[in-house]
C-alpha positions as CSV (number, residue, x, y, z in Angstrom):
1,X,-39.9,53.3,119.1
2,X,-39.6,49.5,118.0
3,X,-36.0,50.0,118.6
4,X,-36.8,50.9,122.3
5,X,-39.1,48.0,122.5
6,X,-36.3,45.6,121.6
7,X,-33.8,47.3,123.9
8,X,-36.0,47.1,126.9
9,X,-36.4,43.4,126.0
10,X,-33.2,42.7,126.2
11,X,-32.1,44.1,129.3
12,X,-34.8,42.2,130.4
13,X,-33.7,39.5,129.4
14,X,-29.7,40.3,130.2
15,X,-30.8,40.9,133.6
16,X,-32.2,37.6,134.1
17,X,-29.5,35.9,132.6
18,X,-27.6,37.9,135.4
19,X,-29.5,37.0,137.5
20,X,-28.7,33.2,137.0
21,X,-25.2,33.5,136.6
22,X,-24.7,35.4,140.2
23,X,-26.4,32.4,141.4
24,X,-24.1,29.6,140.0
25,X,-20.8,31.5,140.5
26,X,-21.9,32.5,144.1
27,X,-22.5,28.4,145.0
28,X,-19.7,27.5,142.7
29,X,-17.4,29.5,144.9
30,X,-19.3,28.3,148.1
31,X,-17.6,24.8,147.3
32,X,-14.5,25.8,147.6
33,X,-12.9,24.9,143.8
34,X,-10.5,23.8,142.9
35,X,-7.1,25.1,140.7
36,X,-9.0,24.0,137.5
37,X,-12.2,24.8,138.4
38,X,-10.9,28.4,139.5
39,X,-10.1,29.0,136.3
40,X,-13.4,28.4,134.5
41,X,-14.9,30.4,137.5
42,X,-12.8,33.7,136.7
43,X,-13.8,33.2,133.1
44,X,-17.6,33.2,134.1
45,X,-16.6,36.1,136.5
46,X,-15.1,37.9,133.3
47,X,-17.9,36.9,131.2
48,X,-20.7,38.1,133.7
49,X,-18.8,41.5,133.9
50,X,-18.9,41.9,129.9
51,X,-22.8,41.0,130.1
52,X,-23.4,44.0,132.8
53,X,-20.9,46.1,130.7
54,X,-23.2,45.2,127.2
55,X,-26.5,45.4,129.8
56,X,-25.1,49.4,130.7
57,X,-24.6,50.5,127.5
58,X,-28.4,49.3,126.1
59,X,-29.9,51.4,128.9
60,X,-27.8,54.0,128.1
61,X,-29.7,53.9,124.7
62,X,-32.6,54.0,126.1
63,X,-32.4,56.7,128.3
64,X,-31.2,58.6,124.9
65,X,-34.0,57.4,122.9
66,X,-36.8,57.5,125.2
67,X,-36.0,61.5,126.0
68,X,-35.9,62.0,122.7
69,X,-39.1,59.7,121.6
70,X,-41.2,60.7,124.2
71,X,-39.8,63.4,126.9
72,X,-42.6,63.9,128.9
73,X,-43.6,60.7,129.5
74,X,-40.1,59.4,130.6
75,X,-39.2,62.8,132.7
76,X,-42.1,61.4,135.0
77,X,-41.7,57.7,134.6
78,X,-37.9,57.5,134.1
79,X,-36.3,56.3,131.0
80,X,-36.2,52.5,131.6
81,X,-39.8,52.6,133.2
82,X,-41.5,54.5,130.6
83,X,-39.6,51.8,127.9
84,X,-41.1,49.0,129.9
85,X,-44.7,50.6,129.6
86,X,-43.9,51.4,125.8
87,X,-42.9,47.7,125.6
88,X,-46.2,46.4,127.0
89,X,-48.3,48.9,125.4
90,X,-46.8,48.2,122.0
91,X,-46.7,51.6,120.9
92,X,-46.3,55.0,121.2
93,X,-49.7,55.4,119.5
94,X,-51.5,53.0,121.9
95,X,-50.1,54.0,124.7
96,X,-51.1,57.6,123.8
97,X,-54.6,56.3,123.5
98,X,-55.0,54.0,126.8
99,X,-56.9,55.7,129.3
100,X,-55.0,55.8,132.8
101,X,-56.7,53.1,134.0
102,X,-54.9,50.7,131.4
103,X,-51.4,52.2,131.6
104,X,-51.6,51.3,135.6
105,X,-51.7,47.8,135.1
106,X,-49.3,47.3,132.4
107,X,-47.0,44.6,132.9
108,X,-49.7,43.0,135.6
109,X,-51.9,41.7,132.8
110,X,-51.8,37.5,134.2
111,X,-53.3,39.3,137.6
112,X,-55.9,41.3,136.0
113,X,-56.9,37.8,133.7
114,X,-56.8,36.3,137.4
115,X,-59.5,38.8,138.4
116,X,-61.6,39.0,135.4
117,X,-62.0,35.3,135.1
118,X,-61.7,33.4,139.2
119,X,-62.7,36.7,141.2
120,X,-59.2,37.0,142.3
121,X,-57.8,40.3,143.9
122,X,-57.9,43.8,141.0
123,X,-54.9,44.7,140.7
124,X,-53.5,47.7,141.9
125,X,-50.6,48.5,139.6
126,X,-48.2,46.7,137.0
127,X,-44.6,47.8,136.7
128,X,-45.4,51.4,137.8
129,X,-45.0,49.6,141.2
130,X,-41.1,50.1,140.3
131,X,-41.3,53.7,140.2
132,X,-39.5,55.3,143.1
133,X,-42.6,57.2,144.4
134,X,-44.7,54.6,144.5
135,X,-41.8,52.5,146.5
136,X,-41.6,54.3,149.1
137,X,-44.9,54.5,150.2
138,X,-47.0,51.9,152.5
139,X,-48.5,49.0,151.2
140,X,-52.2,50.7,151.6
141,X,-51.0,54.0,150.1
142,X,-50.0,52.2,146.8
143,X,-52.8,51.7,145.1
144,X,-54.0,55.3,145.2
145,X,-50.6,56.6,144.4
146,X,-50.6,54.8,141.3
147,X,-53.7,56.0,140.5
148,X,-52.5,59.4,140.1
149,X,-49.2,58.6,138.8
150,X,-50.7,56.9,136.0
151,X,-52.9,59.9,135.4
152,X,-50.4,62.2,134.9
153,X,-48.7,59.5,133.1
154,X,-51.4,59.1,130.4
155,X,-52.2,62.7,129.8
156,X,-47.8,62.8,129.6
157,X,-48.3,60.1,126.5
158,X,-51.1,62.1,124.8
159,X,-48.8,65.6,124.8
160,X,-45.7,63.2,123.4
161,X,-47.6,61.7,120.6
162,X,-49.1,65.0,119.8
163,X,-46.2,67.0,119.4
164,X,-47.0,69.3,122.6
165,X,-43.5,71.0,124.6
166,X,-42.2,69.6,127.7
167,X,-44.4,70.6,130.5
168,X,-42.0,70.2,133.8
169,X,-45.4,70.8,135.6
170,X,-47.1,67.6,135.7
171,X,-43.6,66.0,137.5
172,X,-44.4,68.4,140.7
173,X,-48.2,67.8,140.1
174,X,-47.5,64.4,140.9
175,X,-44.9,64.6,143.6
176,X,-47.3,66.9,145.7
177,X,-50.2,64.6,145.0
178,X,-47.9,61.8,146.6
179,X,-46.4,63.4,149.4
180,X,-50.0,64.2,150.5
181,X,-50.9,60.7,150.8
């Protein structure tokens, strides 16, 4: 698990790295360059492919890892998803033992500070807002959504870290619940 925890670091990290180099290169080649400065743009260009390249083949590790660490959790969450949540839970132990209410607002911990201390908006979910079900829906729909998504979510944790089989179940459980919103 700690090597999942790394991984998902890292792409994080990869990505916004990304992120800042599509930037530059995209205003760099807004200016019109020129013969010299094509050069060191094309090298960028090549070096920005290598990054996605390196960025592909970590997730590709996770995937692996995280269907073999903990199958149930990431057949509902998705592999990456489930390695974020395993990130910010710090464990698969403590994420086996957070009650639903905790693993929906993973990764939205500065909002839920916010509330507790200046009476800010709760809020409603963390990063299982990036989970294609939850997507989808309205704004107003969200909230309750990730309610039950984290549900099944937690009770998918508790059957990983005790050794339970696969139960293919709690994916439809959760689908059905949704589509009925």
């Amino acid at each position: 698990e700690t090597q999942i925890i790394k991984a998902v670091r890292i792409v994080t990290d990869l990505d916004e790295i990304l992120n800042l180099m599509n930037e530059g290169i995209s205003d760099w080649e807004k200016r019109a360059p020129k013969e010299e400065a094509t050069k060191l743009l094309d090298n960028l260009k090549t070096n920005r492919d290598s990054i996605e390249e390196e960025k592909d083949e970590i997730v590709e590790f996770i995937n692996a890892e995280m269907r073999r660490e903990l199958p149930n959790f990431s057949f509902i969450s998705g592999e990456v998803l489930g390695a974020r949540l395993l990130a910010e839970a710090g464990s698969r132990r403590k994420l086996a033992f957070a009650p639903a209410s905790t693993i929906q607002v993973l990764g939205a911990e500065k909002a839920l500070f916010n509330h507790l201390k200046r009476k800010t908006k709760c809020p409603k979910h963390g990063h299982i807002f990036n989970h294609p079900l939850i997507q989808k829906l309205p704004k107003n729909k969200r909230g309750k959504a990730s309610r039950i998504l984290a549900g099944k979510l937690s009770i998918a944790a508790k059957l990983d870290y005790f050794g339970d089989t696969i139960n293919q179940n709690l994916k439809k459980e959760v689908e059905n619940k949704i589509s009925k919103l």
